[in-house]
PDB file of N, CA, C and O in Angstrom:
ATOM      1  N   UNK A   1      72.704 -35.636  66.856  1.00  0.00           N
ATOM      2  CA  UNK A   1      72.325 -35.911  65.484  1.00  0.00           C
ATOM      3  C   UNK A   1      71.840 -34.609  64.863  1.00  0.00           C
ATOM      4  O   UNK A   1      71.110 -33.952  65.605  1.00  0.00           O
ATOM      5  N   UNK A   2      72.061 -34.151  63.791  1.00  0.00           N
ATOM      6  CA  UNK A   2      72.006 -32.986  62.760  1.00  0.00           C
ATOM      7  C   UNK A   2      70.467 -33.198  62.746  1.00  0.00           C
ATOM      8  O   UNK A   2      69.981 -34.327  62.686  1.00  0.00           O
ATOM      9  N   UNK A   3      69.736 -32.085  62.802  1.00  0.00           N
ATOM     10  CA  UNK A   3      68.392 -32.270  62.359  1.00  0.00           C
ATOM     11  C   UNK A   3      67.824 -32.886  61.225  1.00  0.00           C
ATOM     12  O   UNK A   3      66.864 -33.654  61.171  1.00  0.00           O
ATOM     13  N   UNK A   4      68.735 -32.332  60.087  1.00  0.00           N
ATOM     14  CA  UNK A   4      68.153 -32.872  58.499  1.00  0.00           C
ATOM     15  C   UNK A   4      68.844 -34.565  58.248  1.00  0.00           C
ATOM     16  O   UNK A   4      68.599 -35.285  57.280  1.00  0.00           O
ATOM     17  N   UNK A   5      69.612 -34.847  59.247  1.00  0.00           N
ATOM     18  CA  UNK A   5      69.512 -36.118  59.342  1.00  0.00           C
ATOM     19  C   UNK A   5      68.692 -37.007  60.004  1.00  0.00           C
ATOM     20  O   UNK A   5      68.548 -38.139  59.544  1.00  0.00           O
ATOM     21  N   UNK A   6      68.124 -36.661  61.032  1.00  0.00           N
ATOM     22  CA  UNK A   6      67.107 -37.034  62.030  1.00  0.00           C
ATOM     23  C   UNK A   6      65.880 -37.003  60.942  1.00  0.00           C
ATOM     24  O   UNK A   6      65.353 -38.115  60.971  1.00  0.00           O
ATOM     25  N   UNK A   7      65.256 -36.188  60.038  1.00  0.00           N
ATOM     26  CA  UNK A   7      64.625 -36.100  59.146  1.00  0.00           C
ATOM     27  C   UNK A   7      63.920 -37.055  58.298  1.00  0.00           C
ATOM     28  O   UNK A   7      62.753 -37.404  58.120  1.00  0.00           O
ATOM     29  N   UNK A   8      65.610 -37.475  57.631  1.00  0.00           N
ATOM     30  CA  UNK A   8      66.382 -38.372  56.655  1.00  0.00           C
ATOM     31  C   UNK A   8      65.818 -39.713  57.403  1.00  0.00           C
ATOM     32  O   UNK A   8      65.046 -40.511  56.873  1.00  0.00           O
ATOM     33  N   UNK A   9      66.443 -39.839  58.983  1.00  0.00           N
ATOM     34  CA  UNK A   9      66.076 -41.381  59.522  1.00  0.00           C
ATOM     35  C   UNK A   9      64.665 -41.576  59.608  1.00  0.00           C
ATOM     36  O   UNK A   9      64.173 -42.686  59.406  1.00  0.00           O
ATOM     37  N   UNK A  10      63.802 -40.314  59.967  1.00  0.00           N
ATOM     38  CA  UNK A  10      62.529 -40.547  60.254  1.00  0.00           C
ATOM     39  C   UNK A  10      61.242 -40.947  59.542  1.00  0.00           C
ATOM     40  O   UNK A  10      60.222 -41.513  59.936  1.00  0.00           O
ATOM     41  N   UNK A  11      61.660 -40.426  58.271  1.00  0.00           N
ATOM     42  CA  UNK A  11      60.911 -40.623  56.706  1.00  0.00           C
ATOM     43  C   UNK A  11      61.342 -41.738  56.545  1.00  0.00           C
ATOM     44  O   UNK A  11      60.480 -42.487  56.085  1.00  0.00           O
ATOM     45  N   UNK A  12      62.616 -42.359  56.772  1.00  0.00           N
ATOM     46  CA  UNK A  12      63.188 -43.692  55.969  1.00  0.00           C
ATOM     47  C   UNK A  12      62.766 -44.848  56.759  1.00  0.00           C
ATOM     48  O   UNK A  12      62.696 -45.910  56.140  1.00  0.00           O
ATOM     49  N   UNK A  13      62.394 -44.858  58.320  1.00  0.00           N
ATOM     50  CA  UNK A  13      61.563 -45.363  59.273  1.00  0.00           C
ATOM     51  C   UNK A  13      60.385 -45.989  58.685  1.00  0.00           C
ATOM     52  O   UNK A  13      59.992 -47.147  58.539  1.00  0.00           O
ATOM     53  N   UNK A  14      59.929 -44.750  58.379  1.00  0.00           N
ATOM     54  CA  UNK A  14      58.202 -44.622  58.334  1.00  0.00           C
ATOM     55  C   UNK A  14      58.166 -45.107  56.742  1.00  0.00           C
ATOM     56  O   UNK A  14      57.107 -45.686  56.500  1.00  0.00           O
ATOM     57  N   UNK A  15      58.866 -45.036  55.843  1.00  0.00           N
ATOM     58  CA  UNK A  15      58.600 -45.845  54.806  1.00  0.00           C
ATOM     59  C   UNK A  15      58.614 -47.251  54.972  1.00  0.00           C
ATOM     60  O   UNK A  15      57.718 -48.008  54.599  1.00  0.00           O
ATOM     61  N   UNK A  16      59.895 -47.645  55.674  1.00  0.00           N
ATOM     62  CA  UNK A  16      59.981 -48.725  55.778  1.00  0.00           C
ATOM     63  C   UNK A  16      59.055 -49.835  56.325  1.00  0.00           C
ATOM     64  O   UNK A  16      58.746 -50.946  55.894  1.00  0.00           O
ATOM     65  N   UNK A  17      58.646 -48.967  57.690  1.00  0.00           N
ATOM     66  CA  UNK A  17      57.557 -49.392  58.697  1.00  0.00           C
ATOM     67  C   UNK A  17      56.277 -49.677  57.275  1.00  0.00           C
ATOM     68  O   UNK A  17      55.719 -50.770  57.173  1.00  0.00           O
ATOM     69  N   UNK A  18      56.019 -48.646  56.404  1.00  0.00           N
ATOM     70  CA  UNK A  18      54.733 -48.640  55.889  1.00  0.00           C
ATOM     71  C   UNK A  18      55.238 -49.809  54.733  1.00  0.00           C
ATOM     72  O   UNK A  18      54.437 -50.738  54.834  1.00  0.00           O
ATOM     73  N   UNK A  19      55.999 -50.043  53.943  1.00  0.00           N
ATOM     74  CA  UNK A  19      56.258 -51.433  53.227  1.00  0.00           C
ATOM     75  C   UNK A  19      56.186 -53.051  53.997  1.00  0.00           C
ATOM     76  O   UNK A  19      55.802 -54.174  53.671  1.00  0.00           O
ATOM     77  N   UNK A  20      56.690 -52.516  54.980  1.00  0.00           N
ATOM     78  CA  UNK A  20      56.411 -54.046  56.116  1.00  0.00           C
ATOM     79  C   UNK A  20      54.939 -53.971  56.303  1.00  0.00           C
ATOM     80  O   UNK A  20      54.279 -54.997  56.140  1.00  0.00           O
ATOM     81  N   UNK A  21      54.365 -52.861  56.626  1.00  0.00           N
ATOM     82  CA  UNK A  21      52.906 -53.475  56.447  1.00  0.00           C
ATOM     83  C   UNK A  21      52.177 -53.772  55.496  1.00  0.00           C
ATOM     84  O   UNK A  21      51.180 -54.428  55.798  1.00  0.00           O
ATOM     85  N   UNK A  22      52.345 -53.479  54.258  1.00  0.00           N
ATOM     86  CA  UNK A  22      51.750 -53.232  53.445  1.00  0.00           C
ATOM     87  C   UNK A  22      52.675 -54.806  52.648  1.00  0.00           C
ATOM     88  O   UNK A  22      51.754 -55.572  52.368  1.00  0.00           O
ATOM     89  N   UNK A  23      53.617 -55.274  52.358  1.00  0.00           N
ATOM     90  CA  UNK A  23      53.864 -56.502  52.750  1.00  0.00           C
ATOM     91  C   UNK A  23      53.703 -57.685  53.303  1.00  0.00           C
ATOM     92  O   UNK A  23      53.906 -58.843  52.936  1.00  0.00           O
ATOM     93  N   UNK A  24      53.197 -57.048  54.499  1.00  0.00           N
ATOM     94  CA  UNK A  24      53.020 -58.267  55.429  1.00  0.00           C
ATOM     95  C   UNK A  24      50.891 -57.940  55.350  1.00  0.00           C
ATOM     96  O   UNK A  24      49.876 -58.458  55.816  1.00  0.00           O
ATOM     97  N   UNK A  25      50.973 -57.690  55.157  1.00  0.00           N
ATOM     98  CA  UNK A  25      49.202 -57.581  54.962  1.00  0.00           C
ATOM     99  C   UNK A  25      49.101 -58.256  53.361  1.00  0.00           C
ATOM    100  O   UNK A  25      48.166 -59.054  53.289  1.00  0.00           O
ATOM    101  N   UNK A  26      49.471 -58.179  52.740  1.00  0.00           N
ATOM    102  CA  UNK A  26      49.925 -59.165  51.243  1.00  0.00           C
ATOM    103  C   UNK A  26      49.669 -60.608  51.409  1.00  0.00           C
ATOM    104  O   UNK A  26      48.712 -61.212  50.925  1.00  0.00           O
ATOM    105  N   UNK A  27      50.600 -61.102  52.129  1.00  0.00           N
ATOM    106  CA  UNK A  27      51.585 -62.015  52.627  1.00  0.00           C
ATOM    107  C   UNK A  27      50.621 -62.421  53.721  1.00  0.00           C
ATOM    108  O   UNK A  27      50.692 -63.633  53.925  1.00  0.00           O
ATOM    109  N   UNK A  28      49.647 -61.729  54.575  1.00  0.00           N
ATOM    110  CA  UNK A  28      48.958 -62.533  55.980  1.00  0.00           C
ATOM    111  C   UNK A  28      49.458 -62.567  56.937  1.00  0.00           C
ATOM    112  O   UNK A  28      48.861 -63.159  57.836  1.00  0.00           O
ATOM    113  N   UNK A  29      50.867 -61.925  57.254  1.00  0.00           N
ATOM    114  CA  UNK A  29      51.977 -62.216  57.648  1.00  0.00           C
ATOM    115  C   UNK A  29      51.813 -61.041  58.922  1.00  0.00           C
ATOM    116  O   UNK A  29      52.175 -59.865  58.891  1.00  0.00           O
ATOM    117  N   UNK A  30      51.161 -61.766  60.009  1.00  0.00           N
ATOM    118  CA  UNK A  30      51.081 -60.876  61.119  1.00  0.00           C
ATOM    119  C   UNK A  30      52.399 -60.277  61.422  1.00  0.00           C
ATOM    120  O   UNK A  30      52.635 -59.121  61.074  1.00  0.00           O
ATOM    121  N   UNK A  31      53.375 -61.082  62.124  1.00  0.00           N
ATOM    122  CA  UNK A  31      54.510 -60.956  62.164  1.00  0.00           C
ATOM    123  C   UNK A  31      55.481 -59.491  61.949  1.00  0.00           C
ATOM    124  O   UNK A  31      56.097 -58.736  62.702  1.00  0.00           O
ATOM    125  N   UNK A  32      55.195 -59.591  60.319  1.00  0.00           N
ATOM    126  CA  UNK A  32      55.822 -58.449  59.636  1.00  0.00           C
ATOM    127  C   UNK A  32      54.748 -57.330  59.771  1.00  0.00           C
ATOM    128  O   UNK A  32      55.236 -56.267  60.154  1.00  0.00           O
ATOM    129  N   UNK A  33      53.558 -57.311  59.576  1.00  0.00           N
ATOM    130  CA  UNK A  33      52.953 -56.340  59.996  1.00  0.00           C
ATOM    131  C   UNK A  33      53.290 -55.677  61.274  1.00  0.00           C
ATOM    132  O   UNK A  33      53.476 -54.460  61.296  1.00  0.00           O
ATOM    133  N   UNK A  34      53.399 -56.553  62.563  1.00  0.00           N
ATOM    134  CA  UNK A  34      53.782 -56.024  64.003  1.00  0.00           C
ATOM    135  C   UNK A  34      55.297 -54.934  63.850  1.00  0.00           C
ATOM    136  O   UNK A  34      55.412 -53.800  64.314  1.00  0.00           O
ATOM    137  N   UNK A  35      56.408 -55.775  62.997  1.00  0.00           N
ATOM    138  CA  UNK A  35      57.446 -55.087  63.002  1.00  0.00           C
ATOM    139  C   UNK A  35      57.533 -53.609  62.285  1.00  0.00           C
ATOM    140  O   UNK A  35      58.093 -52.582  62.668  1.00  0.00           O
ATOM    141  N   UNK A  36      56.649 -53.930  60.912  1.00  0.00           N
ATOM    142  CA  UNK A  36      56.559 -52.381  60.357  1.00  0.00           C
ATOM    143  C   UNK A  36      55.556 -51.835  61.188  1.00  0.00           C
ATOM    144  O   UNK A  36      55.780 -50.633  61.041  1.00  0.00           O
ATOM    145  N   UNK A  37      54.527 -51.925  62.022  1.00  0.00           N
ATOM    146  CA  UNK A  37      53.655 -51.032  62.779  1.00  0.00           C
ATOM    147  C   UNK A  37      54.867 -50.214  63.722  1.00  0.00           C
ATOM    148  O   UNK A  37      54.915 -48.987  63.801  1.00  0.00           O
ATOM    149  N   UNK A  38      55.847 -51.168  64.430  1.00  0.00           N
ATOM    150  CA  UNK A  38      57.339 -50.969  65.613  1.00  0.00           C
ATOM    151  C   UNK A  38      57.691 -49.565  64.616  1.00  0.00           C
ATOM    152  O   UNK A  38      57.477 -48.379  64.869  1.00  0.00           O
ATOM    153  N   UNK A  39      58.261 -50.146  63.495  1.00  0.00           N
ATOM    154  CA  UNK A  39      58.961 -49.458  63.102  1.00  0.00           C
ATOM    155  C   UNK A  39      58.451 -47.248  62.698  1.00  0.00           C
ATOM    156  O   UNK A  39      59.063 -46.180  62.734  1.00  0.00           O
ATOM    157  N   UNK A  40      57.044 -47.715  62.374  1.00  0.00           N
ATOM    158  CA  UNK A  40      56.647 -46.681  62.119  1.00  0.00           C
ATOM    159  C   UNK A  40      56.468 -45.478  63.496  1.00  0.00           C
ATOM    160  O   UNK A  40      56.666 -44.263  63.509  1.00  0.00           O
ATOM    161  N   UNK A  41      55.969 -46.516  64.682  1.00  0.00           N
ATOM    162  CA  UNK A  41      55.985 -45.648  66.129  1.00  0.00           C
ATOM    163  C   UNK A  41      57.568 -45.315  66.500  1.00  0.00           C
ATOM    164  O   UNK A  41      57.884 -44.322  67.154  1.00  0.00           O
ATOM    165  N   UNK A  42      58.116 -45.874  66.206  1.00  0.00           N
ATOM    166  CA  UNK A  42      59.728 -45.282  66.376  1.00  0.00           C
ATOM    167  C   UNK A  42      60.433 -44.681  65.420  1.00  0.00           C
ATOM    168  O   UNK A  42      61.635 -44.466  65.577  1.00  0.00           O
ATOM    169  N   UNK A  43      59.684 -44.282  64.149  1.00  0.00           N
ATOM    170  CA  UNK A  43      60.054 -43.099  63.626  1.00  0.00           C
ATOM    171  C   UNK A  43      59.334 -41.873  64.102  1.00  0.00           C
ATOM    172  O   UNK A  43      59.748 -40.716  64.022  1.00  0.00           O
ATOM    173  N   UNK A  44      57.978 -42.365  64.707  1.00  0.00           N
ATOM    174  CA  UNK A  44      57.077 -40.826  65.242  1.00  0.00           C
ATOM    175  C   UNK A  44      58.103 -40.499  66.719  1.00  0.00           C
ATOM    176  O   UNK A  44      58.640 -39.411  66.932  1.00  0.00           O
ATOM    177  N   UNK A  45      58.201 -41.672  67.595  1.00  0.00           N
ATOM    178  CA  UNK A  45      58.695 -41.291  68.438  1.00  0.00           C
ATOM    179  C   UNK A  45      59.937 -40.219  68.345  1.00  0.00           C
ATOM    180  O   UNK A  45      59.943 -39.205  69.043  1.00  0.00           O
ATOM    181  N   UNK A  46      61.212 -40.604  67.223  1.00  0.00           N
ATOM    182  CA  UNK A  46      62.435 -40.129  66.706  1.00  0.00           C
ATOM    183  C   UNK A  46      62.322 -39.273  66.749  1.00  0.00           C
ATOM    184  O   UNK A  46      63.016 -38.619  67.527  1.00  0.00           O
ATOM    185  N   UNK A  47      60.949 -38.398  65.593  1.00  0.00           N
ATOM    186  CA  UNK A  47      60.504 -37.160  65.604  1.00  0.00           C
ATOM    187  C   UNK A  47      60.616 -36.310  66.325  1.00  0.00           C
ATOM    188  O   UNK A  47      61.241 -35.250  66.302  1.00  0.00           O
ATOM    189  N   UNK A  48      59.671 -37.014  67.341  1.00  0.00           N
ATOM    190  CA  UNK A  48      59.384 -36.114  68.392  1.00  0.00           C
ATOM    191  C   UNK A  48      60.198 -35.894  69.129  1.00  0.00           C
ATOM    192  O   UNK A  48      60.288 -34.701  69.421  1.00  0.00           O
ATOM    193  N   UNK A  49      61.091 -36.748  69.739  1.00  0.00           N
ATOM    194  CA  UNK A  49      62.315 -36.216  70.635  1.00  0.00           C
ATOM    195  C   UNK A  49      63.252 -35.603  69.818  1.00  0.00           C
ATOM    196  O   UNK A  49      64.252 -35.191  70.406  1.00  0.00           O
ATOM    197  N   UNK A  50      63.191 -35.415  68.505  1.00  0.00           N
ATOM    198  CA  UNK A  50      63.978 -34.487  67.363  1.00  0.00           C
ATOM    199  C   UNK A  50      63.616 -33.091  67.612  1.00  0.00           C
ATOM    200  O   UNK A  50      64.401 -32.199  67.933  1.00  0.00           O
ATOM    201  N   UNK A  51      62.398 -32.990  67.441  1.00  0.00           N
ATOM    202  CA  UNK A  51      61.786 -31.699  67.663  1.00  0.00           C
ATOM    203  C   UNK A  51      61.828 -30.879  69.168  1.00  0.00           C
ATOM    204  O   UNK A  51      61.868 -29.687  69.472  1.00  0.00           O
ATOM    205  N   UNK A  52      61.807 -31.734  69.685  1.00  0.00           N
ATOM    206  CA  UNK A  52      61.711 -31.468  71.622  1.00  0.00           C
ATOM    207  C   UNK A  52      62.794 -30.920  71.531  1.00  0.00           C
ATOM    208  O   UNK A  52      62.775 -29.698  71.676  1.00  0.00           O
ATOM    209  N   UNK A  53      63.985 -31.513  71.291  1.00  0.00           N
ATOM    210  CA  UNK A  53      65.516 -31.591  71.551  1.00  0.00           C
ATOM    211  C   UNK A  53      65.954 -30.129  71.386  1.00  0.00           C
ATOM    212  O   UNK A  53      66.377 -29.296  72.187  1.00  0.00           O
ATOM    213  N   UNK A  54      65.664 -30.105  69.842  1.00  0.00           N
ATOM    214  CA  UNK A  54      65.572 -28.596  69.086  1.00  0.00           C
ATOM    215  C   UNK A  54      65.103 -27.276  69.582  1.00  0.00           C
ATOM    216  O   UNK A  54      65.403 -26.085  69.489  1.00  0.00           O
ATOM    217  N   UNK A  55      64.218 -28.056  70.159  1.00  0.00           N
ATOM    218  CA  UNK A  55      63.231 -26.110  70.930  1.00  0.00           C
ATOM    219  C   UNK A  55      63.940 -26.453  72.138  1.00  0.00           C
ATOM    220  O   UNK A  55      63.162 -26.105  73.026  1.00  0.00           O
ATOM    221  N   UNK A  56      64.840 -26.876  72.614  1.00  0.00           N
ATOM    222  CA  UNK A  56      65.515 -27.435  73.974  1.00  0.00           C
ATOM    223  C   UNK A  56      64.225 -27.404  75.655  1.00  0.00           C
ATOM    224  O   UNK A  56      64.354 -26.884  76.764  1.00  0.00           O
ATOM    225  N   UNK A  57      63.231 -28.139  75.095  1.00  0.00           N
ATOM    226  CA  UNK A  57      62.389 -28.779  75.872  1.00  0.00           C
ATOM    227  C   UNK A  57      62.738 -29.941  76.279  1.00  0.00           C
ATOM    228  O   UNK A  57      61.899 -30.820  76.078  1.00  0.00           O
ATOM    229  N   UNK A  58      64.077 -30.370  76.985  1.00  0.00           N
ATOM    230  CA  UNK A  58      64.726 -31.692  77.318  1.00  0.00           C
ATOM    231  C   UNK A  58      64.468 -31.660  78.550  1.00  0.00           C
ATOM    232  O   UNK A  58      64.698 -30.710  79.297  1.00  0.00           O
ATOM    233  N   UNK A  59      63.996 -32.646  78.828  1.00  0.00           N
ATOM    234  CA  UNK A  59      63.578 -33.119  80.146  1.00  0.00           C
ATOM    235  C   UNK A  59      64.458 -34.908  80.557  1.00  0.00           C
ATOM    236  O   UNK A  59      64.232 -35.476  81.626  1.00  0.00           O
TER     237      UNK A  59
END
């Protein structure tokens, strides 16, 4: 994956993640809160093995 796309997915993650919570905290809606919390640790995670990848720290 192209870095400035990895970028692109990781911001669009973490927005998303942050509308599901911010939604689901509205709403009471544990549920959706759990999934945008998912969603936001798997855009940090994305990140980070983005960045790792890059300085070729692959393990």
């Amino acid at each position: 994956m192209r870095p400035y796309l990895a970028a692109v997915a990781v911001v669009a993650l973490i927005v998303v993640g942050v509308l599901g919570m911010v939604a689901g905290e509205s709403d009471d809606s544990p549920g959706l809160q759990g999934i945008g919390g998912l969603l936001i640790v798997g855009g940090v995670v994305l990140a980070v093995r983005t960045v790792r990848r890059s300085r070729g720290d692959v393990r």
